[in-house]
C-alpha positions in Angstrom: 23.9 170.0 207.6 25.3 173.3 208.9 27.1 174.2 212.3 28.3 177.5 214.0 31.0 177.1 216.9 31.2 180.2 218.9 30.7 182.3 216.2 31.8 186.0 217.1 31.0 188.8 214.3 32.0 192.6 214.6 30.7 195.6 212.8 34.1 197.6 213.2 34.9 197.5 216.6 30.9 196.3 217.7 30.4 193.0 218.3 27.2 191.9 216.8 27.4 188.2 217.8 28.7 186.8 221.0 29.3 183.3 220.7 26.7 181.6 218.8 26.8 177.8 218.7 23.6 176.0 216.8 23.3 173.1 215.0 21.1 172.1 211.8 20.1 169.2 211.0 19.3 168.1 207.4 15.4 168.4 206.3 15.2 170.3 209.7 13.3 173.9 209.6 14.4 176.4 211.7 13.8 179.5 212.7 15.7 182.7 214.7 13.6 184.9 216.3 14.6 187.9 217.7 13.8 192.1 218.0 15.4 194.1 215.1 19.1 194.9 216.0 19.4 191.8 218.0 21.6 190.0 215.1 19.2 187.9 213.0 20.4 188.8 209.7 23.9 189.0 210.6 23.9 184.7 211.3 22.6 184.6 208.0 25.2 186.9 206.3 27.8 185.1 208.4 26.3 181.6 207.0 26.1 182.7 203.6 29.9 184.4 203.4 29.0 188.1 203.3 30.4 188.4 206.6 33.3 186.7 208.0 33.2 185.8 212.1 36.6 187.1 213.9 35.8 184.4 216.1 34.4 180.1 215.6 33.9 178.4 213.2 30.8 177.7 210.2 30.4 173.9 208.9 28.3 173.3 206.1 27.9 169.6 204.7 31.0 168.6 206.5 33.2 171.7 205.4 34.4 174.5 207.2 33.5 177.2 205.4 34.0 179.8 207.5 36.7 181.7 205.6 34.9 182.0 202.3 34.1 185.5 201.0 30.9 186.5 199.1 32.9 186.7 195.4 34.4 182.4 196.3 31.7 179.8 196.4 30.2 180.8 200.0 26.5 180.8 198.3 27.0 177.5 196.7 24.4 175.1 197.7 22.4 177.5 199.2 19.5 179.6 198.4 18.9 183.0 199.8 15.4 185.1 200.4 16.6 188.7 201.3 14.0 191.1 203.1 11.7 193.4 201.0 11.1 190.0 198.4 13.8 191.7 196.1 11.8 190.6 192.6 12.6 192.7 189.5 9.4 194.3 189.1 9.6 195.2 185.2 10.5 191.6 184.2 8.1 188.7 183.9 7.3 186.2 186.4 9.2 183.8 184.2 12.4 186.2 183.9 12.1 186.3 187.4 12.5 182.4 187.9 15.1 182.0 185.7 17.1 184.3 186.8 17.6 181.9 189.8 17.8 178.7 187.7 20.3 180.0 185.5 22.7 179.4 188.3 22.7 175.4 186.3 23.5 175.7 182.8 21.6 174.4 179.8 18.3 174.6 178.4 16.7 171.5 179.5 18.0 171.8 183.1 16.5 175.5 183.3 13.3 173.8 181.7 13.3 171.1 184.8 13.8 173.9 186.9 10.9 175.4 186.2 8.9 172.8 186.2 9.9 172.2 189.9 8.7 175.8 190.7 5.6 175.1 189.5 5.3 172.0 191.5 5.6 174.4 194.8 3.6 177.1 193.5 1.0 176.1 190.4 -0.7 179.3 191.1 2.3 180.9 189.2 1.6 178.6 185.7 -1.0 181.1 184.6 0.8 184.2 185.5 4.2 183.3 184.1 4.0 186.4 181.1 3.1 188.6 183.7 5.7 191.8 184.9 6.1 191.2 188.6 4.9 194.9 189.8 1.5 193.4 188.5 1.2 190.8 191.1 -0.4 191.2 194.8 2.3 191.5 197.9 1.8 187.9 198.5 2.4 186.3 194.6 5.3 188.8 194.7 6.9 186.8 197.5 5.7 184.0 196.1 8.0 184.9 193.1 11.1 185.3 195.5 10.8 182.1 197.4 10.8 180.0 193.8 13.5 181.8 192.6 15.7 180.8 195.3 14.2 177.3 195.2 14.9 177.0 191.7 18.6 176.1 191.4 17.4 173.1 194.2 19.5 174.1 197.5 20.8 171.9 199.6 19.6 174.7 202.5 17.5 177.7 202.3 18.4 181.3 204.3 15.2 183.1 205.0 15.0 187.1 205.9 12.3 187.9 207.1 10.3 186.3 204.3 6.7 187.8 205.3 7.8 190.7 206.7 5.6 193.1 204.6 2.8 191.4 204.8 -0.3 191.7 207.1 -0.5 189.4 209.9 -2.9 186.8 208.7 -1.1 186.7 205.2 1.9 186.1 207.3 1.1 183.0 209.1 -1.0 181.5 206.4 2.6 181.8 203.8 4.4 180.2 206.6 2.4 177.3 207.2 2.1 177.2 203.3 5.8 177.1 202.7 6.5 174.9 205.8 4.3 172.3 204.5 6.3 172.9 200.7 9.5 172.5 202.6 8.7 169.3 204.5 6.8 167.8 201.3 10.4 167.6 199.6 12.9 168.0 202.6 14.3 171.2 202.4 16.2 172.3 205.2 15.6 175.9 206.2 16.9 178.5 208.5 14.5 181.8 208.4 14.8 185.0 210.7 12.0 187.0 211.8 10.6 189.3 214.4 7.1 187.8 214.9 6.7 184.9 217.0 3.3 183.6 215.7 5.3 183.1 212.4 8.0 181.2 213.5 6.0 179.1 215.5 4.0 178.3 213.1 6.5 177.3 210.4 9.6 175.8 212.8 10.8 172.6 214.3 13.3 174.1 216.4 13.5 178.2 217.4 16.0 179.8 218.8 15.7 183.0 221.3 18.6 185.8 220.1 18.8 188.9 222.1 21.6 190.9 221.8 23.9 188.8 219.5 23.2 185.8 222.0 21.5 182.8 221.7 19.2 182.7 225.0 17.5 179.4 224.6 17.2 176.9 221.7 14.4 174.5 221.8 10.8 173.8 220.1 7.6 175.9 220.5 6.2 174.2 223.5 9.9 174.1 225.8 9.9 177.7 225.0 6.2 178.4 225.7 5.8 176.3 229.1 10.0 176.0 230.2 11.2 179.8 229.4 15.1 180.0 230.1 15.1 183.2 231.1 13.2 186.0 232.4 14.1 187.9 229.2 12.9 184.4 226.8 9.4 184.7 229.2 8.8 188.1 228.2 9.8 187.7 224.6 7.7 184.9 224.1 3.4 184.6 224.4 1.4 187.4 226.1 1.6 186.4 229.9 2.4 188.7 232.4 5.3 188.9 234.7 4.4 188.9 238.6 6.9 188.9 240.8 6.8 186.0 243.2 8.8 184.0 246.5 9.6 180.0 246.3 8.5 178.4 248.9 8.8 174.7 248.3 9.8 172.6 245.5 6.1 172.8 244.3 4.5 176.3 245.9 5.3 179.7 245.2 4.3 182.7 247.2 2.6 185.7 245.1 0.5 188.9 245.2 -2.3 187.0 244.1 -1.8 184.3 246.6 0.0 181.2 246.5 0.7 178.7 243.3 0.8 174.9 243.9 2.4 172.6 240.9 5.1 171.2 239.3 8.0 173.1 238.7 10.6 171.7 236.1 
């Protein structure tokens, strides 16, 4: 579904990505996960054509696309959840979803639309006349994910979907949206900060610190099989203790020596 080869992006004369290569597959969900600053947003904007790499190369369904600029057809075929949900506040819920379905054209495709949106989220049906600023934190990002659902992507770009939310509301929305997403076989690439969230809503994470891509693998490889000091400390709670090898399966510590399998 979508490829970056060595993808290199500058602010001016600062290089915000330094060779990113990852690969998508279709009906996959996957997540970045990274500090703020360390280049999240800037894959997707280099994805989505706001930003063109200096260096490598962007595939999406079999076409290079890495040369196309935000006023072409870079967003085509792919929906887009900024940071901060981005609803219009003042219109209705129903303004608000067809403001991303009107990206098809007639009446009774906007109407099929909609009804798709309400098959994701049927908790919207009975607030559809309401103004947006009426809703809670969560229905409002509710609002923003079935907008950019609406026109039927072929991929989804999340921003830090959850990021205003509360911790539980932020895990419970990605497990609800992951299970949405896997119902109908979206793919997805989301960004965020908090690793309890991407774990619970990706089949494949990858570590970005710096503009680099540390270590791409599933929850468990990056758990149990760090890459890196750096991915260790980044991911879980653990503590870092500073330690002598002795043997292929002993290692030599302050708090004595650890015996098992080391892979």
């Amino acid at each position: 579904m979508l490829k970056m080869i060595g993808v290199e992006t500058f602010y001016g004369k600062i290089k915000a990505l330094h060779g990113v290569s990852l690969a998508v597959k279709a009906g996959q969900l996957v997540c970045i996960l990274g500090a703020n600053g360390a280049g999240k947003t800037t894959i997707l904007k280099t994805i989505c054509g706001a930003l063109e790499p200096q260096k490598g190369t962007v595939v999406f369904s079999g076409q290079d696309i890495t040369a196309w600029q935000p006023d072409k057809t870079a967003k085509q075929g792919m929906g887009h959840v900024p940071e901060g949900r981005e609803v219009f506040p003042f219109l209705t819920v129903k303004e608000n979803l067809e403001m991303g379905a009107y990206s098809r054209k007639g009446k009774n495709e906007i109407d099929a639309d909609l009804e798709m949106v309400f098959h994701y989220f049927p908790d919207l049906k009975n607030k559809i006349n309401l103004q947006a600023v009426l809703l809670s934190g969560g229905q409002q990002q509710r609002v923003a994910l079935a907008r950019a659902m609406a026109p039927r992507p072929d991929i989804l770009l999340l921003d830090e979907p959850f990021s205003s939310m509360d911790s539980e509301l932020r895990e419970q929305l990605a497990r609800e949206v992951r299970h949405l997403l896997r119902r109908d076989g979206i793919t997805a690439i989301m960004v965020t900060h908090d690793q309890h969230e991407a774990f619970a809503m990706a089949d494949q994470i990858g570590v970005l610190g710096n503009g680099k891509l540390l270590q791409w693998g599933n929850g468990y490889d990056l758990y149990h099989r760090p890459s890196s000091r750096f991915v260790a400390d980044f991911i879980g709670q653990g503590v870092l203790i500073p330690g002598e090898i002795i043997d292929d399966n002993k290692i030599s510590t302050e708090l004595g020596i650890v015996s098992g399998k080391m892979t």
